[in-house]
C-alpha positions in Angstrom: 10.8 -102.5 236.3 11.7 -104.6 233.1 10.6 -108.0 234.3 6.9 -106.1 235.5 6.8 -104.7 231.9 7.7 -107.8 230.3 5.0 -109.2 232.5 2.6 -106.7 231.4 3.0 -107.4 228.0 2.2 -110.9 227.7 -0.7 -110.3 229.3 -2.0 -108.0 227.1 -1.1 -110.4 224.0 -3.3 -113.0 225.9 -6.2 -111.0 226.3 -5.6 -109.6 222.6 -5.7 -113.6 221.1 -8.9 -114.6 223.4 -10.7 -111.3 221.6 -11.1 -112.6 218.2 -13.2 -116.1 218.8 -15.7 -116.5 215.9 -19.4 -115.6 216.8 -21.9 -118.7 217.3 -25.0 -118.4 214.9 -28.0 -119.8 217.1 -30.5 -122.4 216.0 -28.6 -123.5 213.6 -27.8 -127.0 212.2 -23.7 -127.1 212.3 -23.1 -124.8 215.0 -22.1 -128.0 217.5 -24.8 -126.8 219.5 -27.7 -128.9 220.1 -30.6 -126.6 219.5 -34.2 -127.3 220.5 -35.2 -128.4 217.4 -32.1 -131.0 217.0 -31.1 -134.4 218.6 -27.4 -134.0 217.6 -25.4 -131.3 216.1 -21.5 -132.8 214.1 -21.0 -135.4 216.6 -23.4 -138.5 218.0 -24.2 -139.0 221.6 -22.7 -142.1 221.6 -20.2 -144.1 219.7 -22.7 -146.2 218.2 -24.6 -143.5 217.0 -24.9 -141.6 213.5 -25.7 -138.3 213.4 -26.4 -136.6 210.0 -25.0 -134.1 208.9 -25.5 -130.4 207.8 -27.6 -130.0 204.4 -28.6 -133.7 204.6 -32.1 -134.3 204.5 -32.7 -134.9 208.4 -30.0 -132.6 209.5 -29.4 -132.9 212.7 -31.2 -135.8 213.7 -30.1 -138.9 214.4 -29.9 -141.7 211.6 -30.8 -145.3 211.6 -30.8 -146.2 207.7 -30.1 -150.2 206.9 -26.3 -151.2 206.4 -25.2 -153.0 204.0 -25.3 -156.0 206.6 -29.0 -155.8 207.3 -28.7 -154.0 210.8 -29.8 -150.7 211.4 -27.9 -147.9 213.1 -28.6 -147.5 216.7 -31.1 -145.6 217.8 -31.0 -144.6 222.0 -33.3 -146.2 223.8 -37.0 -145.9 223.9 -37.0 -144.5 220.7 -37.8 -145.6 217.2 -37.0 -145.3 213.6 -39.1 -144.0 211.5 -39.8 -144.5 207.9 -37.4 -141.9 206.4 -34.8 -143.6 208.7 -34.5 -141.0 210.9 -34.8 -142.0 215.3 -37.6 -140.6 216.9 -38.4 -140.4 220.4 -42.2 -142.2 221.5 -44.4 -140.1 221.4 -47.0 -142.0 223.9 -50.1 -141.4 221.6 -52.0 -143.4 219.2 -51.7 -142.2 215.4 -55.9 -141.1 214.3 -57.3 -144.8 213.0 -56.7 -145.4 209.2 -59.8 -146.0 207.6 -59.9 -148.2 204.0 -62.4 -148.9 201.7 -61.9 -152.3 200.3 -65.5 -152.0 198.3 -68.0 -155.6 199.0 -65.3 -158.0 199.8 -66.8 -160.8 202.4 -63.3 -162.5 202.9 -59.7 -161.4 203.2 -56.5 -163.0 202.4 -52.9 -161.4 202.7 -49.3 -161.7 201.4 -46.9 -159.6 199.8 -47.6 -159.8 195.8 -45.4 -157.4 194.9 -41.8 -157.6 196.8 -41.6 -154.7 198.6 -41.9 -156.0 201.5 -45.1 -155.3 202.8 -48.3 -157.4 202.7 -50.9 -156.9 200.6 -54.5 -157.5 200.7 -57.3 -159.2 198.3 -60.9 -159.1 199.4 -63.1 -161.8 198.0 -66.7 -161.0 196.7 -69.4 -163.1 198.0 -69.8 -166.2 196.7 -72.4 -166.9 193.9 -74.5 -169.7 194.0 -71.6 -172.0 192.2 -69.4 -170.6 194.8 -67.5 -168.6 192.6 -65.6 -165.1 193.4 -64.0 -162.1 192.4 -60.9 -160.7 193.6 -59.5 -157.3 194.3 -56.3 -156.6 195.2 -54.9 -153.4 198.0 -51.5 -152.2 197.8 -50.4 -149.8 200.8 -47.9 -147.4 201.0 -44.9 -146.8 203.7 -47.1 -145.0 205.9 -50.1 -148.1 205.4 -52.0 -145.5 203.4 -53.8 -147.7 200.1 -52.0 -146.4 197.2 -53.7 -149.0 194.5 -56.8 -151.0 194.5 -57.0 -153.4 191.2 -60.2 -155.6 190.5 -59.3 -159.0 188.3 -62.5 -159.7 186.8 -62.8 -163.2 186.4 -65.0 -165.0 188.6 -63.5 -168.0 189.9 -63.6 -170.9 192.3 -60.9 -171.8 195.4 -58.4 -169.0 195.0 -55.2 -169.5 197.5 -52.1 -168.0 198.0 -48.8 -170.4 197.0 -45.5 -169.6 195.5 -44.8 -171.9 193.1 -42.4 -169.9 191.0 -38.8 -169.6 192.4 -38.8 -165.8 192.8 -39.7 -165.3 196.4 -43.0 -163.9 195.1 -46.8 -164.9 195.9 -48.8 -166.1 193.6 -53.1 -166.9 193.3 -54.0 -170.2 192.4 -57.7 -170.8 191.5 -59.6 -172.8 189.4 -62.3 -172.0 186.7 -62.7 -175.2 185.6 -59.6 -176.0 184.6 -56.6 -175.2 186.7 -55.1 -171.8 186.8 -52.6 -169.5 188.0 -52.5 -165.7 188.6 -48.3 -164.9 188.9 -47.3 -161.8 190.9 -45.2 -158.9 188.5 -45.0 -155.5 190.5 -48.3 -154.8 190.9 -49.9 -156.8 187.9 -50.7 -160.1 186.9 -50.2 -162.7 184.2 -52.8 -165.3 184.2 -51.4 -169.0 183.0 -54.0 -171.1 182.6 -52.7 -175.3 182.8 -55.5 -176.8 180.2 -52.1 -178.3 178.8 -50.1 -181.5 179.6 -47.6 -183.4 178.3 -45.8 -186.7 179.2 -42.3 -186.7 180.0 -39.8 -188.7 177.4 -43.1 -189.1 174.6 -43.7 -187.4 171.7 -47.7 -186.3 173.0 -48.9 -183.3 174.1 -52.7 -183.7 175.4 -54.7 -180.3 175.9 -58.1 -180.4 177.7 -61.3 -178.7 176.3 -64.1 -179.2 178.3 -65.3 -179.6 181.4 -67.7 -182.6 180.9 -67.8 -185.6 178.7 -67.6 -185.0 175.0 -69.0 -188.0 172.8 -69.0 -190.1 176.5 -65.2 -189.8 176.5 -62.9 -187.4 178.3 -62.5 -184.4 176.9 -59.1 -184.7 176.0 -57.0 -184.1 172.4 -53.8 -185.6 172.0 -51.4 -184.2 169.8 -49.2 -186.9 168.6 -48.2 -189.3 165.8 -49.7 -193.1 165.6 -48.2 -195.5 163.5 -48.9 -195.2 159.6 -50.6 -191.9 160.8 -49.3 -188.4 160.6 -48.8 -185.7 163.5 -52.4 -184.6 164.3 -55.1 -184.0 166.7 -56.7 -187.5 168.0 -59.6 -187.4 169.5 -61.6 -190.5 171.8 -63.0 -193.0 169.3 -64.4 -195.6 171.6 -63.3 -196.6 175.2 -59.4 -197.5 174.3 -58.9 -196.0 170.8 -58.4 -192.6 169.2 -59.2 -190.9 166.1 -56.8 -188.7 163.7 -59.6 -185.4 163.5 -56.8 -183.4 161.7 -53.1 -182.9 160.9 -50.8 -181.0 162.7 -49.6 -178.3 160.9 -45.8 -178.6 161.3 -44.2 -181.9 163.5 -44.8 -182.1 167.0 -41.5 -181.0 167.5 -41.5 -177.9 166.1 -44.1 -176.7 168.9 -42.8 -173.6 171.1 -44.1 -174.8 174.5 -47.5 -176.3 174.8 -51.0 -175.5 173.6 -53.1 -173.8 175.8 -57.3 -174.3 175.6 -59.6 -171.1 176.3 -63.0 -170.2 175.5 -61.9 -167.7 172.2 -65.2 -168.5 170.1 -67.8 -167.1 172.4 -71.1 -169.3 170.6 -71.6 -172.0 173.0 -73.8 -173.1 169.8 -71.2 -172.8 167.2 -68.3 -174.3 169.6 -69.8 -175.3 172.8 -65.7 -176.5 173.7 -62.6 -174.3 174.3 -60.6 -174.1 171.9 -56.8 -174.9 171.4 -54.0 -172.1 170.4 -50.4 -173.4 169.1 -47.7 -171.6 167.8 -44.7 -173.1 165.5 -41.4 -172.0 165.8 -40.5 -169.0 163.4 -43.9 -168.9 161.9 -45.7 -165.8 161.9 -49.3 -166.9 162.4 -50.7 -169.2 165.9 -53.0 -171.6 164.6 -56.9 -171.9 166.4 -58.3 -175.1 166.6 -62.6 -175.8 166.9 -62.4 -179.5 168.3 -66.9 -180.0 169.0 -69.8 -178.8 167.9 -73.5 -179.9 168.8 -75.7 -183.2 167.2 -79.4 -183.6 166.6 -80.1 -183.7 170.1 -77.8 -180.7 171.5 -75.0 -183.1 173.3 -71.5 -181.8 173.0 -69.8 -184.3 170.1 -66.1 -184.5 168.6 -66.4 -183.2 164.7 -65.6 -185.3 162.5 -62.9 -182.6 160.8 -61.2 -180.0 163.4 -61.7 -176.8 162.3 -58.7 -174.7 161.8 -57.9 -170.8 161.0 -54.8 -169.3 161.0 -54.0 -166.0 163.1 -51.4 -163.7 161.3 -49.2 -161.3 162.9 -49.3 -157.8 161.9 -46.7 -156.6 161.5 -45.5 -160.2 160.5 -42.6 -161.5 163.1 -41.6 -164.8 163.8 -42.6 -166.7 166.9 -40.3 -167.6 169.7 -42.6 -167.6 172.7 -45.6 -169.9 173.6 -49.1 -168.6 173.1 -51.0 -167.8 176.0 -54.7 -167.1 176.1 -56.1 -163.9 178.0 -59.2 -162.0 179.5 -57.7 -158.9 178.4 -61.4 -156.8 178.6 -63.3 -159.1 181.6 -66.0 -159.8 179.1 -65.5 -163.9 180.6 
């Protein structure tokens, strides 16, 4: 009779500790029960797997975010990741067509402009009569949605798409009549125009300023210092001399960077040439130079005396970056 007591009692201690299991709260992210709604609840399928975890974003689904060496986590098969990083099974349908305006463009060129790793668009207007074009450029976003559509209003002949900074970024290269360069910044762009060259191991910089002959010569100015002569502009004087049209206003040396030429003074009549900007190290003003004007008969000519006016800063600061010369409004 003791041992069936004994007996008895253990068995009601058993029953007693199997009576007090926590309840289960259904449909629930954490419960380690994969609900409907759920591909994975605390623990992944497999052991290559990630499943996230309660109060993430994505609870309970699986996750195939990028690691830190460039692979993703696995996803099972036949599914995909989608672009919160999350798997997703295939669905079998097609996604309703995306439909994007890209306004009158008659040509399309593409390449990613702004680094985030998808390609971007620019649509070319229709070529003028000079074959010249405008260009727009369509960012998308994750989805392929267009977030931003910017027009750069310059027309322009023979844009391409090159990198010829070393950033890993695309650039435009065109021409206007000189040569020119649209650089890539995060959804913006710096135009550098190259009216300017110099000559390695010399002390000349030569700056173009027109797009014909001026006087029958090239339209070329060299900045530079003959002998018995001080640093100036020199202009063609003949077929194989030049001729001092002004000084300098500081030594060659003293230049930060090169000039660069752009149509500033918009009278063809009163200066029918681009004009020259340079900037002195430290100074507080750039310097605009007139190089041509118009004879008797209405043919481009060198002056006789550059014409010079100095550009103040205001606030006054001193200079330590090369000029550069912008269509900031699109008025050409």
């Amino acid at each position: 009779m003791k041992c069936a007591w004994l007996a008895c009692l253990a068995l009601l201690s058993g029953v007693e500790a199997c009576a007090v299991l926590p309840d289960i709260s259904a449909g629930e992210c954490g419960n380690g029960v994969i609900d409907a709604n759920e591909d994975c609840d605390t623990f992944a399928p497999t052991a290559d797997s990630v499943c996230r975890a309660k109060g993430s974003v994505g609870e309970c689904h699986l996750d195939c975010s990028r690691l830190s060496s460039g692979a993703r986590n696995r996803c099972p098969a036949d599914w995909g990741c989608n672009i919160d990083a999350i798997c997703r099974p295939l669905s079998g349908d097609f996604e309703p067509r995306l439909d994007t305006p890209l306004g009158n463009g008659g040509r399309l060129m593409s390449s990613d402009f702004d680094r985030d790793g998808r390609d971007d668009l620019v649509s070319l207007e229709p070529f003028d009569t000079l074959g010249r074009t405008r260009l727009r450029f369509h960012y998308f976003d994750e989805r392929g949605a267009l977030a931003q559509s910017v027009q750069f209003p310059k027309l322009l002949f023979s844009p391409v798409i090159s990198g010829l900074a070393d950033d890993h970024q695309r650039d435009i290269l065109f021409s206007d009549g000189r040569i020119g360069l649209l650089e890539g910044q995060e959804r913006s762009w710096v135009p550098k125009t190259f009216g300017s060259y110099w000559l390695p191991n010399s002390r000349v910089r030569m700056v173009a300023v027109y797009d014909d002959l001026v006087s029958n010569a090239s339209a070329v100015v060299a900045l530079t210092m003959l002998t018995n002569q001080p640093p100036g502009f020199y202009v063609p004087n003949g077929p194989d001399a030049l001729r001092l049209a002004g000084e300098l206003p500081g030594p060659l040396a003293s230049l930060i960077g090169d000039p660069v030429s752009g149509n500033v003074i918009e009278s063809a009549t009163r200066s029918p040439c681009d004009e020259a900007v340079l900037a002195l190290r430290g100074a507080d003003e750039l310097e605009l130079v007139d190089f041509c004007t118009l004879d008797a008969k209405k043919d481009v000519v060198w002056r006789t005396q550059v014409q010079a006016q100095r550009i103040a800063l205001s606030p006054p600061a001193p200079i330590d970056d090369p000029p550069q010369i912008v269509d900031m409004n699109g008025d050409g």
